[in-house]
C-alpha positions as a Python dict, from the first residue, in 0.01 Angstrom:
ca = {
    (1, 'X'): (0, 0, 0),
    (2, 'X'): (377, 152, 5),
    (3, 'X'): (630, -6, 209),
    (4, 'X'): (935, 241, 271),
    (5, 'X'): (1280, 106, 202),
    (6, 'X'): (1348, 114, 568),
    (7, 'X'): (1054, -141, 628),
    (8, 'X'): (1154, -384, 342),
    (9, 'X'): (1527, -454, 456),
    (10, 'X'): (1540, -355, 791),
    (11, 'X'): (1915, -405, 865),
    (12, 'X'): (2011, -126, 564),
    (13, 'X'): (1815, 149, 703),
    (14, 'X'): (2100, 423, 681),
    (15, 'X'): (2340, 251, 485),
    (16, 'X'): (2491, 418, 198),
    (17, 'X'): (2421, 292, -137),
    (18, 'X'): (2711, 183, -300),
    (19, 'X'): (2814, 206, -661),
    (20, 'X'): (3028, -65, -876),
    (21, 'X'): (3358, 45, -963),
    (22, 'X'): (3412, 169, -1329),
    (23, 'X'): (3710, -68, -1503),
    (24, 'X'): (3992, 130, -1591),
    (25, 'X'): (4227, 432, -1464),
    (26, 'X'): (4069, 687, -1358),
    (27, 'X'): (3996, 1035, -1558),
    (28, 'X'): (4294, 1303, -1540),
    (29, 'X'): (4186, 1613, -1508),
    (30, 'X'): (4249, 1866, -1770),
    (31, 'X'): (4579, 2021, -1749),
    (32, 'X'): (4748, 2382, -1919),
    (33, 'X'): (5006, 2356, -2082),
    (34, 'X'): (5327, 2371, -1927),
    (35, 'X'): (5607, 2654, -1978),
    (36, 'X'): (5809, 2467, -2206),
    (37, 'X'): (5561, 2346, -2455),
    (38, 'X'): (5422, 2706, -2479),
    (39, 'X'): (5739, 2863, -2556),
    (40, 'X'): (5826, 2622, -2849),
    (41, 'X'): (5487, 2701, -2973),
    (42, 'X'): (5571, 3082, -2963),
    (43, 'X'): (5888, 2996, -3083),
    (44, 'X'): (5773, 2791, -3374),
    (45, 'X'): (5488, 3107, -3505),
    (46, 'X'): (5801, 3345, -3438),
    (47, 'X'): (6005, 3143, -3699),
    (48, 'X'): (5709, 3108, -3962),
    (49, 'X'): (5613, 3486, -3955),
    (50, 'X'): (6005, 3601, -4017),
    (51, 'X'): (6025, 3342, -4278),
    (52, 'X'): (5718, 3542, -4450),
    (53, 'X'): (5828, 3883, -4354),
    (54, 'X'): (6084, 3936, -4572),
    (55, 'X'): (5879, 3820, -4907),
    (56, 'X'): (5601, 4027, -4773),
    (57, 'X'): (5784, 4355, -4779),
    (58, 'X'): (5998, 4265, -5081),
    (59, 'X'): (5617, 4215, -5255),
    (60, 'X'): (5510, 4552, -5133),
    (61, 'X'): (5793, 4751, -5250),
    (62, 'X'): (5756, 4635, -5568),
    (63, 'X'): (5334, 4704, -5542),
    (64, 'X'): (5492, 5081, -5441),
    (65, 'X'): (5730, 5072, -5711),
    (66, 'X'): (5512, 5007, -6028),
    (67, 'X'): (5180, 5226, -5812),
    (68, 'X'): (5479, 5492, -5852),
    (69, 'X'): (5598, 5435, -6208),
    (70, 'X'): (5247, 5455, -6259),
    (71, 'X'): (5199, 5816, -6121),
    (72, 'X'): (5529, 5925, -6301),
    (73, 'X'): (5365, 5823, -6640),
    (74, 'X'): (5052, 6024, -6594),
    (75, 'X'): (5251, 6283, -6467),
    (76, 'X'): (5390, 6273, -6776),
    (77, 'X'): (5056, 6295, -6945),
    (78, 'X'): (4944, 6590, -6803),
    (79, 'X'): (5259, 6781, -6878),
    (80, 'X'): (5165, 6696, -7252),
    (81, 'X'): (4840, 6833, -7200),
    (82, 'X'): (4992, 7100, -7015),
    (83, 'X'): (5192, 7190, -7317),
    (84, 'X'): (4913, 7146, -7591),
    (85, 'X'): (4735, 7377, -7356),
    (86, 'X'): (4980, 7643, -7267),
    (87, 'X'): (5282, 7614, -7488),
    (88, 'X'): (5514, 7511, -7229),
    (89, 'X'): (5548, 7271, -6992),
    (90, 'X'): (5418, 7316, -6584),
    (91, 'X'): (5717, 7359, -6344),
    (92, 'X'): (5529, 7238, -6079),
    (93, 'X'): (5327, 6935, -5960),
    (94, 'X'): (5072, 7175, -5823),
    (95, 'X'): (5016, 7361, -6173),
    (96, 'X'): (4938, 6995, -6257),
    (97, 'X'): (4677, 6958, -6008),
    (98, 'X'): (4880, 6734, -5756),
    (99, 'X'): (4855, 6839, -5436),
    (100, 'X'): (5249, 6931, -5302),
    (101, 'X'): (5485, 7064, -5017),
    (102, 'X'): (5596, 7425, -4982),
    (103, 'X'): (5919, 7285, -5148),
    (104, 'X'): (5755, 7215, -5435),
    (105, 'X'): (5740, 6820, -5393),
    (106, 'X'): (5440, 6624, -5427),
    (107, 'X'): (5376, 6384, -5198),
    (108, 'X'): (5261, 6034, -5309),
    (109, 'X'): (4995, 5824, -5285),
    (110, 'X'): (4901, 6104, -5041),
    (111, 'X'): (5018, 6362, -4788),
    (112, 'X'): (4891, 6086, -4466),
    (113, 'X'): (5082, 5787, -4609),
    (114, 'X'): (5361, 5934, -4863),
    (115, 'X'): (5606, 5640, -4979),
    (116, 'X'): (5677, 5820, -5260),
    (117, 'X'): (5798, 6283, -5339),
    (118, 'X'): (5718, 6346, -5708),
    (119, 'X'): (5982, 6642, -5824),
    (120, 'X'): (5949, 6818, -6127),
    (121, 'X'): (6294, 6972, -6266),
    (122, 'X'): (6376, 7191, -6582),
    (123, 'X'): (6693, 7333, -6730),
    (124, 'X'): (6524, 7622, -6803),
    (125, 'X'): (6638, 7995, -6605),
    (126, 'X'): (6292, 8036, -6416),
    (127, 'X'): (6066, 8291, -6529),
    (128, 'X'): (6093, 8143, -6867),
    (129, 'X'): (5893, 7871, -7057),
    (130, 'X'): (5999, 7569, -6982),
    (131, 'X'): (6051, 7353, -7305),
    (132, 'X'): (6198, 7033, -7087),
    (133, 'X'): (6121, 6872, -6805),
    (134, 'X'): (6253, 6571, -6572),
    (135, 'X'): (5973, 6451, -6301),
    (136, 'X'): (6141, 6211, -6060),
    (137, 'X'): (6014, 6001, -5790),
    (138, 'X'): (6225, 5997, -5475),
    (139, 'X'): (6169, 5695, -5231),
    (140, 'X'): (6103, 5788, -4858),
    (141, 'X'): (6166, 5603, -4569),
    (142, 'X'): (5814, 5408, -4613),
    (143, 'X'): (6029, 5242, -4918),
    (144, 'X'): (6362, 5166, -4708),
    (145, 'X'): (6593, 4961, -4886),
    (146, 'X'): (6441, 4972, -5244),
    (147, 'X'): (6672, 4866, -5466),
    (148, 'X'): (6608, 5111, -5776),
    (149, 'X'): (6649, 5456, -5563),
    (150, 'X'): (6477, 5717, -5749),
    (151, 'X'): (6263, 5689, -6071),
    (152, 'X'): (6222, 5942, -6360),
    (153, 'X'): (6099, 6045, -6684),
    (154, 'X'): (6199, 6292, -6911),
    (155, 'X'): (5992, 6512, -7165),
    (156, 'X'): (6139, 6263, -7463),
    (157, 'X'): (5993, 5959, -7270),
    (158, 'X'): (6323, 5859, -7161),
    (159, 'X'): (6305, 5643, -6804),
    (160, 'X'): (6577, 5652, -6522),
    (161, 'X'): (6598, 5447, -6230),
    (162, 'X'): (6951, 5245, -6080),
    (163, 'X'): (6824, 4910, -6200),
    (164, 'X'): (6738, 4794, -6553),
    (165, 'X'): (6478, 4603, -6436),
    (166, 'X'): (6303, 4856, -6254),
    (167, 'X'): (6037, 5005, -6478),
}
């Protein structure tokens, strides 16, 4: 038979049971941090990203650079096969199959995201074959600050741009 705990120890009937202290301070509870801290953190990741801006877009420009070097050589290509085809060079991107502005310019990589306008030039009167040609790639304001301005190649190969180093 069951005795209730009321029966066994009479006197502690509606006592509360009490509980041995734990050694030790007691747990904090969790805190945020405070204004200070979190401003020297933002501070701190403000620092680090302009430290790796400036590399960043120095490293794209030059990506740009060479992806438009790059265009003004095949450019170059196709006004050879141009001329093998027709006798005379094109006098337009467009009679190149590059797609281009009313003006004449070609837009580069693309119309959506141009850093680049690819211009074809020739000495020749128009109307008339053109036996030279000078396609030059003008930076836009996607290539701000780029050090070798305009690129260009000639129909003898020769390359243009304010920089030595640039091609």
């Amino acid at each position: 038979m069951r005795r209730s705990a009321a029966a066994l120890a009479p006197g502690l009937a509606g006592a509360a049971v009490k509980r041995p202290l734990a050694s030790g301070p007691a747990p904090r509870p969790a805190r945020a941090f405070s204004l200070p801290e979190l401003l020297l953190g933002v501070l701190v990741a403000a620092i680090l990203l302009a430290c790796t801006l400036a590399p960043l877009q120095r490293t794209l420009q030059r990506a740009r650079r060479a992806a438009a070097s790059a265009a003004l050589l095949e450019l170059a290509l196709r006004q050879e096969s141009h001329r093998a085809l027709h006798g005379s060079y094109a006098r337009t991107p467009a009679a190149l199959g590059w797609p281009q502005y009313a003006d004449g310019a070609a837009p580069w990589p693309s119309p959506a995201r141009a850093w680049y306008l690819l211009r074809l030039h020739s000495s020749a009167p128009p109307g008339s074959a053109a036996d030279d040609y000078q396609a030059v790639a003008l930076p836009l304001p996607a290539q701000a600050g780029e050090p070798c301005g305009s690129l260009g190649i000639d129909h003898l190969g020769r390359r243009s741009a304010a920089a030595a180093d640039c091609w």
